[in-house]
N, C-alpha and C positions, 0 to 999 in steps of 0.2 A: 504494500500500500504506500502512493507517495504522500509524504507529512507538504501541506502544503505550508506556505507564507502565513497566510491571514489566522490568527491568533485568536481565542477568546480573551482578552488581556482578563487578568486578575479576577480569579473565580477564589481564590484564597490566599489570604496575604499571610504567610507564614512568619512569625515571631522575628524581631534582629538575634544576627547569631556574633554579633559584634564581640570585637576584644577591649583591650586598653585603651587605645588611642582610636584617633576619625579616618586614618590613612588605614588600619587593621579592620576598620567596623565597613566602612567601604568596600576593601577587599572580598570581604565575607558576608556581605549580605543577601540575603535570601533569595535565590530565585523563585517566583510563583507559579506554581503549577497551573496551568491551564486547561480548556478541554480542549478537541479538535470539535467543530460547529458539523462539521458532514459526518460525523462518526461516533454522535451521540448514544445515536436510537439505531438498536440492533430487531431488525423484524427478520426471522426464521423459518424457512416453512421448508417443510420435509420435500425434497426432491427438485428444490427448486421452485416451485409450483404457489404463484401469488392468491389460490383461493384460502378463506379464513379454514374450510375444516382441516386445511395441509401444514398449518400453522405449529409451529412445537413450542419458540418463545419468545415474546414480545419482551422488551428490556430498554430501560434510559436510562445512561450515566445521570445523577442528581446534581452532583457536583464533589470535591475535594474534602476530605474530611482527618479531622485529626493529623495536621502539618508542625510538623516543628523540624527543627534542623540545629545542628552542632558542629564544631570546626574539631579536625582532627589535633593531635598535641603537635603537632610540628607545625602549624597552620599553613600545609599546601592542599589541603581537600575539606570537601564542605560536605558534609551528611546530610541529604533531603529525604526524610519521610515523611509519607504520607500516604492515607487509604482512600479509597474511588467510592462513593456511594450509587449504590445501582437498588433501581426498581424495577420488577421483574415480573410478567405474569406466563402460566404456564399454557400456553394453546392446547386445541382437543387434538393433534399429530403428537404430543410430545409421550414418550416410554418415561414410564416410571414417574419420581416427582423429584429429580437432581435435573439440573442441566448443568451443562459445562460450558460457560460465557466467558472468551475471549478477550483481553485486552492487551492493548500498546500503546505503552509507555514509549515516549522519545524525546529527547534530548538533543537540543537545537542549537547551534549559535541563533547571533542578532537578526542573519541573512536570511534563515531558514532553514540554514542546508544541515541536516542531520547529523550528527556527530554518534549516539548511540541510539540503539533501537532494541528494546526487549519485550516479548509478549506473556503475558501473563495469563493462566485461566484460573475465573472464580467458580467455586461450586455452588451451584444457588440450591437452596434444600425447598421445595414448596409445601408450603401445607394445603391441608384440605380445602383454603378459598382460593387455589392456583396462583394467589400475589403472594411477591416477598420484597421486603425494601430491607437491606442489607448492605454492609459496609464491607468492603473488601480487606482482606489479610493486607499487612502494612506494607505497602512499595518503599524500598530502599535505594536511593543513590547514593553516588559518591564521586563528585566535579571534583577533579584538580583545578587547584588555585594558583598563580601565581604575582609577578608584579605585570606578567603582560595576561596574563588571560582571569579577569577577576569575578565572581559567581551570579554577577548581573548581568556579564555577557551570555550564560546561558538561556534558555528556554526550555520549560518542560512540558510538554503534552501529554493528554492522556484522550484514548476514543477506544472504540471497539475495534477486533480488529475483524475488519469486513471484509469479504468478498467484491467480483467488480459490480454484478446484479444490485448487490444487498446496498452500495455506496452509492449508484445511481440510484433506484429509489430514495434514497436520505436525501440527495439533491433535488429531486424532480418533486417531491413532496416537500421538501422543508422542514424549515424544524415543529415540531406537533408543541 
């Protein structure tokens, strides 16, 4: 999937992770994780196939949750965690009441251009009203720092990670 340019800017402002001085707090200030806007809403349907009874699971990242971040003891890397809030309903195609929902995490310079990319899958457990709004297991980075590359220059994304069907419809429909 390409991570593109355009940004949700500031879905959560994570804490300063600042030291001693304004030239160290600089340094190490928090990147804010973001969502990706096409890659919110994950709609699923068994075979491909866009009728509702083919459907397995409807799901929207909510937003960012639980951020905080720390500087390492040498102060060249910055610690960003944080967990993905996802709502989830389970369609009448889906086996069983787990699904296994997809994400991607990525890590951007200023420009856009991708620096790291890791995918993550959540286990959604459903209960018997087929919804669940649940917070994902904690995402861990970890940005080298330095005097030329400082943790503002980064960028963090998070979205589902889609197919090309499943991203064209999120475009062609919009965000819900």
């Amino acid at each position: 999937m390409r991570i593109g340019i355009g940004l949700l800017a500031a879905v959560l402002a994570l804490g300063g992770c600042g030291g001693g001085n304004q030239q160290t707090a600089a340094l190490l200030a928090c990147p804010t994780p973001g969502l990706l806007p096409d890659a919110v809403d994950l709609t699923r349907y068994r075979g491909g196939q866009g009728d509702l009874t083919a459907l397995v699971v409807d799901a929207r990242i909510s937003g960012i949750a639980n951020g905080q971040c720390g500087e390492s003891r040498d102060r060249r890397a910055l610690t960003v965690q944080f967990s993905v809030g996802i709502n989830a309903e389970r369609g009448p195609a889906a086996e069983g009441r787990q699904a296994q929902i997809p994400l991607v995490i990525a890590v951007t310079d200023r420009g856009g251009q991708v620096l790291r990319r890791q995918v993550v899958t959540q286990v959604v457990s459903f209960p018997s009203t087929g919804r669940a709004n649940i917070v994902s297991e904690p995402v861990e980075l970890v940005l080298p720092v330095s005097s030329t590359r400082r943790a503002s220059d980064y960028e963090v994304v998070v979205g589902f990670l889609l197919n090309e069907q499943e991203l064209a419809t999120n475009r062609r429909r919009g965000p819900r």
